[in-house]
FIKOLZA-1660 file (N, C-alpha, C; in steps of 0.1 Angstrom, whole numbers, plus 5000, padded with zeros to 4 digits):
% residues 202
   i   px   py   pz ch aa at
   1 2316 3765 2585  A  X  N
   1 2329 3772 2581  A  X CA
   1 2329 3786 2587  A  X  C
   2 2342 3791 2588  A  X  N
   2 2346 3805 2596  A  X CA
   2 2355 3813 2585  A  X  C
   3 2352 3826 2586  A  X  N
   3 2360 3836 2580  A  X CA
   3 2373 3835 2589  A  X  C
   4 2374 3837 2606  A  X  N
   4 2384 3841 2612  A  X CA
   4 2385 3827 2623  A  X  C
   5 2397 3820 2624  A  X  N
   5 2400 3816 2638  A  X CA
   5 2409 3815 2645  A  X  C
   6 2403 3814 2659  A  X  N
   6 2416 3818 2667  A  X CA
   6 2423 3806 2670  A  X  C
   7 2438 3803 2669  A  X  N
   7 2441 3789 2673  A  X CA
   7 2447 3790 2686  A  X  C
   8 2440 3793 2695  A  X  N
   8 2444 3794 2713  A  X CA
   8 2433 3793 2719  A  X  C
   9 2435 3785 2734  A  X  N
   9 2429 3781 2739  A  X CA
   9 2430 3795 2754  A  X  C
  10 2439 3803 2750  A  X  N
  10 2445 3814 2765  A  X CA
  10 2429 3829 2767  A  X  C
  11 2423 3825 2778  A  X  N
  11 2413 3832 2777  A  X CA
  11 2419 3852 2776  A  X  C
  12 2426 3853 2775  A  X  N
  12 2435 3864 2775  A  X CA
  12 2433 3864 2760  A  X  C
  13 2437 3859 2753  A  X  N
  13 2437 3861 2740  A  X CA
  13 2424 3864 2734  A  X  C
  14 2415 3855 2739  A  X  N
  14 2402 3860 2729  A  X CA
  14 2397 3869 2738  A  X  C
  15 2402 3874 2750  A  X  N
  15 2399 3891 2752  A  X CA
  15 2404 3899 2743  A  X  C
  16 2414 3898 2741  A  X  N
  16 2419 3909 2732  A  X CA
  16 2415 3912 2717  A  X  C
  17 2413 3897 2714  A  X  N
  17 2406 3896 2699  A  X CA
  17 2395 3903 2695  A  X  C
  18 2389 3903 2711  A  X  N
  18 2373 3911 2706  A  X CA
  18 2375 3924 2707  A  X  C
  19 2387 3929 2711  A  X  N
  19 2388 3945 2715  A  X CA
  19 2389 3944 2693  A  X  C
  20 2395 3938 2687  A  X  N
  20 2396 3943 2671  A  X CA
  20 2381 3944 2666  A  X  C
  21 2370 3939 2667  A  X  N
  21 2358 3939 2665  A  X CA
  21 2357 3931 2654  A  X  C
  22 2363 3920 2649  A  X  N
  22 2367 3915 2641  A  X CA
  22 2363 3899 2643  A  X  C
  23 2344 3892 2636  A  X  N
  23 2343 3876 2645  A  X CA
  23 2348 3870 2634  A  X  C
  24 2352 3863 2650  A  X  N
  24 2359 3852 2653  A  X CA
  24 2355 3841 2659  A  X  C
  25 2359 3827 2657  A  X  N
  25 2354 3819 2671  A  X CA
  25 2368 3807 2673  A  X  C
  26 2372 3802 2690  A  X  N
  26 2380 3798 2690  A  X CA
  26 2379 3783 2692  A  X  C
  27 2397 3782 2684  A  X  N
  27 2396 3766 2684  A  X CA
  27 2408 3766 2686  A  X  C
  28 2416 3761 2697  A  X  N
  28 2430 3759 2699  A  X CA
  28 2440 3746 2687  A  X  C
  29 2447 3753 2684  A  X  N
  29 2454 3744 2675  A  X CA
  29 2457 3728 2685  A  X  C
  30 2456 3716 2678  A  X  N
  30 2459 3701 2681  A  X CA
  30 2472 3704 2675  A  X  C
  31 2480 3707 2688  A  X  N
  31 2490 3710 2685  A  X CA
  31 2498 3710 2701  A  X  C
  32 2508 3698 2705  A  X  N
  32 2512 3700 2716  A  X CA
  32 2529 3708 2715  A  X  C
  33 2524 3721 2723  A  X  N
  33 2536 3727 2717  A  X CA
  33 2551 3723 2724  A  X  C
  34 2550 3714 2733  A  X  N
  34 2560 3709 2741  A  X CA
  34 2571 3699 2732  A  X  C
  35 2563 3697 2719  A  X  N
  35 2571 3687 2708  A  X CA
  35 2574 3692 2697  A  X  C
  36 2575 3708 2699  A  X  N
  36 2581 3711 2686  A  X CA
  36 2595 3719 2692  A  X  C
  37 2603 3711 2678  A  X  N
  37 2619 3717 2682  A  X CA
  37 2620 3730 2675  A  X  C
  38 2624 3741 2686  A  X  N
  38 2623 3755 2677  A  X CA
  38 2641 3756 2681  A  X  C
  39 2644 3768 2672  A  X  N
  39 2661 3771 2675  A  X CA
  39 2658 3787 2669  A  X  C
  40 2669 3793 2673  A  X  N
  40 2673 3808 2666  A  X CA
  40 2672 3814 2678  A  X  C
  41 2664 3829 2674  A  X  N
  41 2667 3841 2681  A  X CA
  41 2656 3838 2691  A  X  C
  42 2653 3844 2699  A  X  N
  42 2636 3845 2704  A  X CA
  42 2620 3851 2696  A  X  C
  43 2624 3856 2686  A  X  N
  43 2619 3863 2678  A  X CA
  43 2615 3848 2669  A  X  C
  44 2623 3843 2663  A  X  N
  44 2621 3833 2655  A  X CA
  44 2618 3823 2656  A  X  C
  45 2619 3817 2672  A  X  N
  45 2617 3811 2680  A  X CA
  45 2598 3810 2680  A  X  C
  46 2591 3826 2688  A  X  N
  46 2580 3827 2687  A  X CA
  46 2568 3823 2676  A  X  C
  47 2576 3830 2664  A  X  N
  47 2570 3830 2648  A  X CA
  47 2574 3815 2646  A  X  C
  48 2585 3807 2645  A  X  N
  48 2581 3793 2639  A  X CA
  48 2570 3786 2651  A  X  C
  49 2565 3788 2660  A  X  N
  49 2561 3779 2670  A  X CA
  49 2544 3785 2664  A  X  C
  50 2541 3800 2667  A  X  N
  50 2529 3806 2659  A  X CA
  50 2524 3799 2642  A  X  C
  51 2534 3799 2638  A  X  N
  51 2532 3791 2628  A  X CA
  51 2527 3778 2626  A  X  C
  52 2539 3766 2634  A  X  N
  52 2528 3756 2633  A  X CA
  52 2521 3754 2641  A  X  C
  53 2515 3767 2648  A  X  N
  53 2500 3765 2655  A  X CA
  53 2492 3771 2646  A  X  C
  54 2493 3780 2636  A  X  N
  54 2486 3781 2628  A  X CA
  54 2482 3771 2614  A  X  C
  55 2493 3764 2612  A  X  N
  55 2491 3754 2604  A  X CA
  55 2484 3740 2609  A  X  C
  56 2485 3738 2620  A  X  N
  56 2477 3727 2623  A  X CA
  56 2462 3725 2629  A  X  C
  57 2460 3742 2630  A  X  N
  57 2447 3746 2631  A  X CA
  57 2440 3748 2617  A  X  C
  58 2446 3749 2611  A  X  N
  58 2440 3749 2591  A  X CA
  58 2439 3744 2591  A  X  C
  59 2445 3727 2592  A  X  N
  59 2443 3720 2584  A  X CA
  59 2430 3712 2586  A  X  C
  60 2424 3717 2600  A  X  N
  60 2412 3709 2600  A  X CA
  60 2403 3718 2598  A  X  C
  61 2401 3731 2592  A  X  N
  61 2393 3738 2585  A  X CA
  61 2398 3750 2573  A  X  C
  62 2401 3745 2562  A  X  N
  62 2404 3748 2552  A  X CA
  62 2398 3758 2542  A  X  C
  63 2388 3758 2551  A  X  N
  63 2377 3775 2545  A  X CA
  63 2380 3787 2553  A  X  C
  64 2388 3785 2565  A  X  N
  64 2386 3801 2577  A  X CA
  64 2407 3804 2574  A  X  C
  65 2410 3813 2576  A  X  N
  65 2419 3821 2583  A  X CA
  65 2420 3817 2597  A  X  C
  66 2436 3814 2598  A  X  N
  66 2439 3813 2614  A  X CA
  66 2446 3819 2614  A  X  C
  67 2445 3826 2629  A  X  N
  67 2451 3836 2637  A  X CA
  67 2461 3826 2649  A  X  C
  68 2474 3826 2650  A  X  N
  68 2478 3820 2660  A  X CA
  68 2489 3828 2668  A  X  C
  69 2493 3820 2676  A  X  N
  69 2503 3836 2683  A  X CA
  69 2512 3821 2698  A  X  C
  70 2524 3830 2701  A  X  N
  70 2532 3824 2706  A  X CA
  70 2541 3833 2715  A  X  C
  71 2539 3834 2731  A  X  N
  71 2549 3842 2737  A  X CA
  71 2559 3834 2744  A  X  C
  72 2571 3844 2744  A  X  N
  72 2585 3841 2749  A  X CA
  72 2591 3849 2759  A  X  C
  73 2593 3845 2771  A  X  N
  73 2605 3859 2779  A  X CA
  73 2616 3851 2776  A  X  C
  74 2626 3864 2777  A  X  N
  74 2642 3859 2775  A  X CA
  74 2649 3869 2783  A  X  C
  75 2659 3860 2787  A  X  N
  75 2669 3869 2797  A  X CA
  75 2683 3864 2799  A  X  C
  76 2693 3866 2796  A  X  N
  76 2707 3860 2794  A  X CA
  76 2707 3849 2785  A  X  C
  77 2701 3856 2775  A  X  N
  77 2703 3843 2761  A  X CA
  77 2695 3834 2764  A  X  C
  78 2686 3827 2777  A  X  N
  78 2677 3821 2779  A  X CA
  78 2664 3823 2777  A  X  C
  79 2657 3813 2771  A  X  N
  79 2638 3818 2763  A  X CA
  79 2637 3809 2775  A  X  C
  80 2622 3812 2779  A  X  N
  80 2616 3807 2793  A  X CA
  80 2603 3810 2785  A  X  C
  81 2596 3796 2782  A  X  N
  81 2583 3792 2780  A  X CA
  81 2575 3794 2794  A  X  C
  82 2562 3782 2792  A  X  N
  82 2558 3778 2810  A  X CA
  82 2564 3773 2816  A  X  C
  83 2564 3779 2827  A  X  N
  83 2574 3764 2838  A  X CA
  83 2564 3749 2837  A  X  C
  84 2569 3740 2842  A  X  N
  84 2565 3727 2840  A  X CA
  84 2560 3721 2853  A  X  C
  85 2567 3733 2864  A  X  N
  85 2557 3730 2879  A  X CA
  85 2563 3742 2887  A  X  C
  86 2558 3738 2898  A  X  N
  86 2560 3751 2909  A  X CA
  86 2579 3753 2909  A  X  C
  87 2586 3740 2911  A  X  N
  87 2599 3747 2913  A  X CA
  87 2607 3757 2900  A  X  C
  88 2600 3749 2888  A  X  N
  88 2605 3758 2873  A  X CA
  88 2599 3772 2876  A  X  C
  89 2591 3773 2881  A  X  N
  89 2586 3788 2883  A  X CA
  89 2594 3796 2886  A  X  C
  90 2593 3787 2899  A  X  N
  90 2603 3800 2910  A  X CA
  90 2617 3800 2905  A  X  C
  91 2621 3791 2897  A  X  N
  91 2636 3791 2888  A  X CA
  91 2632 3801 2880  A  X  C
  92 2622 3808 2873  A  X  N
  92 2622 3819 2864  A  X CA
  92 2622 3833 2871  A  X  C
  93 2615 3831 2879  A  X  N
  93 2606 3844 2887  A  X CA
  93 2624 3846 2894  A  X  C
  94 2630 3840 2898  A  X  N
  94 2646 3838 2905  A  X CA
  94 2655 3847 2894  A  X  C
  95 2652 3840 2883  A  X  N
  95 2657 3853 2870  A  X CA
  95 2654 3862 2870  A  X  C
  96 2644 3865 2867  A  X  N
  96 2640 3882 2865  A  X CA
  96 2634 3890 2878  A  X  C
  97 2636 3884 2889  A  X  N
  97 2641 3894 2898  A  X CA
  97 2650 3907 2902  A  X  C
  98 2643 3915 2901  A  X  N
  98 2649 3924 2905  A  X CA
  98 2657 3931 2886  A  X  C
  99 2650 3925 2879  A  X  N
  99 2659 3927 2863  A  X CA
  99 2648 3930 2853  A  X  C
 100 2653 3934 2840  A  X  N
 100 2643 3940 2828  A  X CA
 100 2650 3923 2821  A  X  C
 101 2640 3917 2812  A  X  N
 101 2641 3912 2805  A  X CA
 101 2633 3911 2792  A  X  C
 102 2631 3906 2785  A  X  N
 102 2626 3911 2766  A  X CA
 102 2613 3898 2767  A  X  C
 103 2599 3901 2767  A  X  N
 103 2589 3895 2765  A  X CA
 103 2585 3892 2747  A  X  C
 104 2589 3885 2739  A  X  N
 104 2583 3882 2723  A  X CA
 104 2573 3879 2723  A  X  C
 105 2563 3877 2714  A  X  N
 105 2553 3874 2705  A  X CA
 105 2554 3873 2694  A  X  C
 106 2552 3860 2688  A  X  N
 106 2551 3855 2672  A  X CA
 106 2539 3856 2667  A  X  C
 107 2533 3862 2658  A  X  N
 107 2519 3860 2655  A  X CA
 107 2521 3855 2641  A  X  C
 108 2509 3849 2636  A  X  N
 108 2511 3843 2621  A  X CA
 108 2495 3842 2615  A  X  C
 109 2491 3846 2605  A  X  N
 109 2479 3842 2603  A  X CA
 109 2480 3838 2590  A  X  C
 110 2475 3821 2589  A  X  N
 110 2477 3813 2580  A  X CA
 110 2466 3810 2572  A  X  C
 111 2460 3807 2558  A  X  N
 111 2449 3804 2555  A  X CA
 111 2455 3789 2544  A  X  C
 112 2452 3777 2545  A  X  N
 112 2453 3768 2539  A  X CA
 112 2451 3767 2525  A  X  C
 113 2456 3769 2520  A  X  N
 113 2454 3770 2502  A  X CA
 113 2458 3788 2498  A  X  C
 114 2460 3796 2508  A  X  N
 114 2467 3809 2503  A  X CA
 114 2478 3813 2504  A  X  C
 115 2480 3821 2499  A  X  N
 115 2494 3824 2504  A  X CA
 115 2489 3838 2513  A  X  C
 116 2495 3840 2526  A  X  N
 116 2491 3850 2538  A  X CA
 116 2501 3856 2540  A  X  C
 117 2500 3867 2549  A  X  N
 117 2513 3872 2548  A  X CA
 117 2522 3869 2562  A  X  C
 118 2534 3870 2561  A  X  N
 118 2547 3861 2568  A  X CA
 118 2544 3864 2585  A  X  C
 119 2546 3857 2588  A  X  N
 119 2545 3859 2608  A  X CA
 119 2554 3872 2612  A  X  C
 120 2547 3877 2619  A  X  N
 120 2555 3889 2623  A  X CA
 120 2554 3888 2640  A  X  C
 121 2565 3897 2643  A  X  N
 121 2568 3892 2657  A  X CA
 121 2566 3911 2667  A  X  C
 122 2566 3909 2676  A  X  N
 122 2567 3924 2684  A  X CA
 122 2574 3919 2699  A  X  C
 123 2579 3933 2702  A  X  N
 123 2588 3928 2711  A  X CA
 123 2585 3938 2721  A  X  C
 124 2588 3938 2733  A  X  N
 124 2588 3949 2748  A  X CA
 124 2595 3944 2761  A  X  C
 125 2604 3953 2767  A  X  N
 125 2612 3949 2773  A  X CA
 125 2599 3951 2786  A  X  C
 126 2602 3946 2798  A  X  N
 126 2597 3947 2807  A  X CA
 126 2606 3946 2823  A  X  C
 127 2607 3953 2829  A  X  N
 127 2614 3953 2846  A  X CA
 127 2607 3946 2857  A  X  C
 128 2609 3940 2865  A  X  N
 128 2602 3936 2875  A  X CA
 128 2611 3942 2889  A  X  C
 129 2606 3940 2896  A  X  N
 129 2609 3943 2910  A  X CA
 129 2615 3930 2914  A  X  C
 130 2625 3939 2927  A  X  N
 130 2636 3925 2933  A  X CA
 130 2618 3914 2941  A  X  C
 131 2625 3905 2943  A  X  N
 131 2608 3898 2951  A  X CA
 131 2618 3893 2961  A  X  C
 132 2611 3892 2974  A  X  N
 132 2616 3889 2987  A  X CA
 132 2610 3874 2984  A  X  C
 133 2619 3866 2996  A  X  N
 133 2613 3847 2994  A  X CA
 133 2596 3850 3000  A  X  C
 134 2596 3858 3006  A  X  N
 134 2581 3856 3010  A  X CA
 134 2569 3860 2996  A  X  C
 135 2573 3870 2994  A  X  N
 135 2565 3875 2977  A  X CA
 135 2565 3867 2970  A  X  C
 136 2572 3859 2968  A  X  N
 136 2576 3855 2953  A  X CA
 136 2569 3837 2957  A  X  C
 137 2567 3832 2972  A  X  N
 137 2563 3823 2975  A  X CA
 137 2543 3825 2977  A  X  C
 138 2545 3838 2978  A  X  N
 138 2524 3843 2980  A  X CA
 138 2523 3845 2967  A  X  C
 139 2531 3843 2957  A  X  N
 139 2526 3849 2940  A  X CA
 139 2529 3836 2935  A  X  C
 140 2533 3827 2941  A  X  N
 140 2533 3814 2932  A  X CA
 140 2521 3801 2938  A  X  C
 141 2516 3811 2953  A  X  N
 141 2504 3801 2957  A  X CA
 141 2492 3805 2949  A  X  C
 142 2493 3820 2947  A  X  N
 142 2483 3821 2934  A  X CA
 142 2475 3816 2920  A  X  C
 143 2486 3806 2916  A  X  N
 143 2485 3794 2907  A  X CA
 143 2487 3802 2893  A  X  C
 144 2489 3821 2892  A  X  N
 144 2490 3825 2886  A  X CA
 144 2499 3823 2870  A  X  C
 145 2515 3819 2881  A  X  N
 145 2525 3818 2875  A  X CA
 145 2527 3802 2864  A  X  C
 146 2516 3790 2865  A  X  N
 146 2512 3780 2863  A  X CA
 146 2508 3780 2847  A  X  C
 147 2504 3785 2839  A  X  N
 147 2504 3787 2825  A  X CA
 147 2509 3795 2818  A  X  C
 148 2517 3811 2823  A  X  N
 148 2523 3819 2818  A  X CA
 148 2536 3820 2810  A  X  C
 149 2545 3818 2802  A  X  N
 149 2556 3822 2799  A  X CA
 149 2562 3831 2805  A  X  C
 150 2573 3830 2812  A  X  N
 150 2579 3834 2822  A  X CA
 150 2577 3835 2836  A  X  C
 151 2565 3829 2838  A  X  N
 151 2555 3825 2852  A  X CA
 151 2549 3841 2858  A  X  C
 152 2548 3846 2850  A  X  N
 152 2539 3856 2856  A  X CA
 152 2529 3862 2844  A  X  C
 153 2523 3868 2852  A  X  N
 153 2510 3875 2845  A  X CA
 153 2510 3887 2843  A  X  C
 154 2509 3897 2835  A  X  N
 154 2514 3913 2836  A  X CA
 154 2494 3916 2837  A  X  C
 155 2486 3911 2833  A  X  N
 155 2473 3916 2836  A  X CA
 155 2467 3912 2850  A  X  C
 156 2476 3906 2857  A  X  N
 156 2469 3898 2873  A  X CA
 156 2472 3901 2879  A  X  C
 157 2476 3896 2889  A  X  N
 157 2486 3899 2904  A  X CA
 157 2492 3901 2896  A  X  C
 158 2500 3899 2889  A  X  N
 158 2517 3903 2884  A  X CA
 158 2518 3914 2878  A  X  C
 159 2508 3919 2875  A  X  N
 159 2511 3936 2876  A  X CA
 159 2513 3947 2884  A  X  C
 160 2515 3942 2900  A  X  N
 160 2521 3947 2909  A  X CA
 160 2533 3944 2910  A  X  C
 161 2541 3933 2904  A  X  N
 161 2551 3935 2902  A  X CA
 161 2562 3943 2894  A  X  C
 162 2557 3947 2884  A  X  N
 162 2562 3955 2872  A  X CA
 162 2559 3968 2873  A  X  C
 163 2571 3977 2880  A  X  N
 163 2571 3989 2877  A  X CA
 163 2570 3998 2863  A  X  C
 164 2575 3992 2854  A  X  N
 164 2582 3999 2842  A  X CA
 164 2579 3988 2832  A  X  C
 165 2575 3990 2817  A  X  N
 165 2576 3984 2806  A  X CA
 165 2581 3993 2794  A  X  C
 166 2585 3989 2785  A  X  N
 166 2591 3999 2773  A  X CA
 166 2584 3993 2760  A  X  C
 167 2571 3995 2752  A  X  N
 167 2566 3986 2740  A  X CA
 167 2554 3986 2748  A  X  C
 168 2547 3974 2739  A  X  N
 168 2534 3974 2738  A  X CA
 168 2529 3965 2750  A  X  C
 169 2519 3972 2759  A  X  N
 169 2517 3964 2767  A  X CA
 169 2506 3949 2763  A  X  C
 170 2502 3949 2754  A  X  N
 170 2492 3937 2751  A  X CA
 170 2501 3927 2742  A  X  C
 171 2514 3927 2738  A  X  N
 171 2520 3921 2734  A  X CA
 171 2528 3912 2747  A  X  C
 172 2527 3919 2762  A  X  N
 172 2531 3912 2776  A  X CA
 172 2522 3905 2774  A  X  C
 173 2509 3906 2773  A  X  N
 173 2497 3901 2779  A  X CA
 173 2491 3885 2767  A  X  C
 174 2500 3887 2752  A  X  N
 174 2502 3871 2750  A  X CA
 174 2493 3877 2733  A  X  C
 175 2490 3892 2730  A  X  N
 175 2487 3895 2722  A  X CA
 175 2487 3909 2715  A  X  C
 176 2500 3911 2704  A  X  N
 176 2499 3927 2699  A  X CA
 176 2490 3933 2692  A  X  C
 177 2483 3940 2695  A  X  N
 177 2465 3941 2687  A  X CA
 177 2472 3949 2678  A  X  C
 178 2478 3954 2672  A  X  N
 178 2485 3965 2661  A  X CA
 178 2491 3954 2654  A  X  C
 179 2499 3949 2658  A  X  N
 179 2502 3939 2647  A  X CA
 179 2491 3928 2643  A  X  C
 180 2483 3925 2650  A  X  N
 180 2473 3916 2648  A  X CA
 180 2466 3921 2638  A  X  C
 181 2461 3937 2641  A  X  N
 181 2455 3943 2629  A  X CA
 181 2459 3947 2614  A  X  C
 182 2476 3948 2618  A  X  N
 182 2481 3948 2603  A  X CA
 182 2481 3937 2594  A  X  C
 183 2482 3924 2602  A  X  N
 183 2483 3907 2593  A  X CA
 183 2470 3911 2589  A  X  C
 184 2460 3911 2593  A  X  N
 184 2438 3914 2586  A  X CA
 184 2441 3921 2578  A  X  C
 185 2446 3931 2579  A  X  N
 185 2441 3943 2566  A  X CA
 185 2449 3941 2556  A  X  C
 186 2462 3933 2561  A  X  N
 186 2470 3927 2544  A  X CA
 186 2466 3915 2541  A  X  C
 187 2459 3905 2545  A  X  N
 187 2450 3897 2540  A  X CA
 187 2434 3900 2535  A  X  C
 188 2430 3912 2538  A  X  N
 188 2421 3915 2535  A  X CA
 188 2409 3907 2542  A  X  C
 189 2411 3902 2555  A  X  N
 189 2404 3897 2560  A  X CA
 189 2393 3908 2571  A  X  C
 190 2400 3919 2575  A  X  N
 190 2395 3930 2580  A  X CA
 190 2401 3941 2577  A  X  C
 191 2397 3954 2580  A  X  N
 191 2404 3968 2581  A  X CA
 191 2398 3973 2593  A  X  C
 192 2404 3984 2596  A  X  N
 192 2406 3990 2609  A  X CA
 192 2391 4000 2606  A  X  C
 193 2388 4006 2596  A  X  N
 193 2380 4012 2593  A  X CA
 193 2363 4006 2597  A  X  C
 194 2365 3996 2596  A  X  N
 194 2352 3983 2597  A  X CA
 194 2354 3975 2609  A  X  C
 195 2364 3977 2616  A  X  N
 195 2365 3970 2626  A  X CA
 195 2354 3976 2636  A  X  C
 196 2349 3987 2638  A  X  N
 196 2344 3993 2647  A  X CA
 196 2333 3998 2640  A  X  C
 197 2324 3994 2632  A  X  N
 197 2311 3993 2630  A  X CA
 197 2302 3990 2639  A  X  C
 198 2294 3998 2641  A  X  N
 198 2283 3995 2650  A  X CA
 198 2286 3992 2665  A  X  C
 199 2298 3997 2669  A  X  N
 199 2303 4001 2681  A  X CA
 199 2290 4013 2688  A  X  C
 200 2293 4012 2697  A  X  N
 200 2288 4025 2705  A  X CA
 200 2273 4026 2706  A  X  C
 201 2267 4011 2699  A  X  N
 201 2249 4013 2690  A  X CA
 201 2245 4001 2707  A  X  C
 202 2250 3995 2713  A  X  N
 202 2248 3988 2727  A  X CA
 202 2233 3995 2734  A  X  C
% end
């Protein structure tokens, strides 16, 4: 049994997780998220999808807290998950060229038999640079753009794309550690105070 888990399999996430000092160990939710029907805003979008990734990761351990999380870019009323291959990419990366569009995160941390507190979502707009056919064809042989929502990476190569963001940058990156921290300490699963115990003793 686990006090904390993560329900993602995105090695980006359980980087960030350890920046809270907060164990944890990960088990991606059995959960294919390509079959759940989400509708609303983007925001709501994120949080019900975070959700039943957090619910279907409880249910197969009903003693830990799950942490689950869900990103979205959106741009002309369009949410853009992962592309599904190379040409969906370049259909996204073709969007937000040269434009600012709104990156979400749904986070939710669920505990099976409690009541937790409600998924909360964070938001940051982000700008990219126009991309010439040649760029935008050397950033997709990268393989980078291949599991990301929105097909890029703001921690990889794709942070030479992005001049400008407005909000939190680890909420681009598929995790808001501020909000992550606030869901712990209203569950009482961690505080900020104790997060950083025995830091610095290496």
């Amino acid at each position: 049994m686990h006090s904390l888990i993560l329900a993602s399999a995105s090695p980006r996430r359980r980087q960030l997780m350890e920046l809270l000092g907060v164990p944890f160990v990960v088990k991606p939710a059995p959960l294919d998220e390509k079959q759940l029907r989400l509708s609303g805003t983007p925001a709501r979008q994120a949080m019900d999808s975070a959700r039943a990734k957090a619910e279907a990761a409880a249910l197969a351990d009903k003693d830990s807290w799950v942490l689950a999380a869900d990103t979205v870019v959106c741009i002309d009323g369009m949410v853009l998950g992962k592309p599904n291959d190379r040409d969906d990419a370049r259909r996204m990366l073709t969007l937000l060229s040269g434009r600012d569009h709104l990156v979400t995160t749904g986070v939710c941390l669920h505990h099976d038999g409690r009541n937790g507190p409600l998924p909360v979502f964070e938001e940051t707009r982000v700008w990219m640079m126009a991309l010439s056919h040649e760029l935008m064809e050397a950033y997709l042989d990268t393989g980078e753009p291949d599991d990301k929502a929105g097909a890029y990476g703001i921690q990889g190569y794709g942070s030479t794309l992005i001049p400008r963001i407005d909000g939190c940058y680890f909420n681009v990156m598929g995790l808001p550690l501020y909000r992550c921290a606030q869901l712990l300490e209203e569950a009482g699963v961690g505080f900020r105070s104790d997060f950083w115990k025995g830091a610095g003793n290496d």
